[in-house]
N, C-alpha and C positions, 0 to 999 in steps of 0.2 A: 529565513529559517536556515540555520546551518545542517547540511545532512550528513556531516560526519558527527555531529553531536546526536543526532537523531540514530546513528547506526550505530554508535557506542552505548546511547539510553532508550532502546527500542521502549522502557514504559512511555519518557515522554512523547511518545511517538503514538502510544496506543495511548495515554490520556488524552491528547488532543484529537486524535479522531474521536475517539470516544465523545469526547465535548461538542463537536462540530453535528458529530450524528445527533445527539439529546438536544442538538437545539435545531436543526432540519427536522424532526421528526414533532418537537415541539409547535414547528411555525405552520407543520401541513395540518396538525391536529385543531389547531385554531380558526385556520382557513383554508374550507375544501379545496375552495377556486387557485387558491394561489398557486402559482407557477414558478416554478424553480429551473430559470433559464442561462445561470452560469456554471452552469455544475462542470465544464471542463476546468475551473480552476481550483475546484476540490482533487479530481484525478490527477493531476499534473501537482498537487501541492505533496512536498516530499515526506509528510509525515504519512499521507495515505499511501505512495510507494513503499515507504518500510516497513507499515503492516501489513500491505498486499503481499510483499515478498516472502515474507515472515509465515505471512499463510499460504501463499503459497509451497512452500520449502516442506511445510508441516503434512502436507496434503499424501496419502499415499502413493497419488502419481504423482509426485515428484521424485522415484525411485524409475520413472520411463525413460529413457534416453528419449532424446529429441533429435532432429536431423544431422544434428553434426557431432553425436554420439555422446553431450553430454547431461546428466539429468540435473536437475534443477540442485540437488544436496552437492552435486561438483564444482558448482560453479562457486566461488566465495563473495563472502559477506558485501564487498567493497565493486564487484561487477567484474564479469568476464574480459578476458583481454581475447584478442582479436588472435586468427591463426592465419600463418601466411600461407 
């Protein structure tokens, strides 16, 4: 998955979460028992980073600065550069 296509079309970024959740939410409704034991490759996959971001940016506190004085709306789209 490319994640500069993902951060220019944040919908297909929230279609496919979107898809990934309606069908996780489909598999536990069918069977209580089942176990959903790879979910680190959901987190790490970058269509859920560009909507986590995306939510999180929208969130009220993301107008708080954080330790190194910047809040989450400062930072841009493409990720923070480092300070020397």
């Amino acid at each position: 998955m490319n994640l500069g296509a993902l951060l220019l079309e944040p919908e297909t970024a929230e279609w496919r979460v979107l898809s990934i959740q309606t069908k996780l939410h489909r598999w536990a409704g069918e069977d209580r028992a089942r176990r959903f034991d790879d979910l680190f490759n959901l987190v790490a996959d970058p269509a859920f980073l560009v909507v986590a971001w995306r939510r999180v940016r929208g969130n009220t506190g993301s107008r708080t600065a954080g330790i190194d004085g910047l809040t989450a709306r400062d930072i841009p789209a493409g990720g923070a550069k480092r300070r020397s």
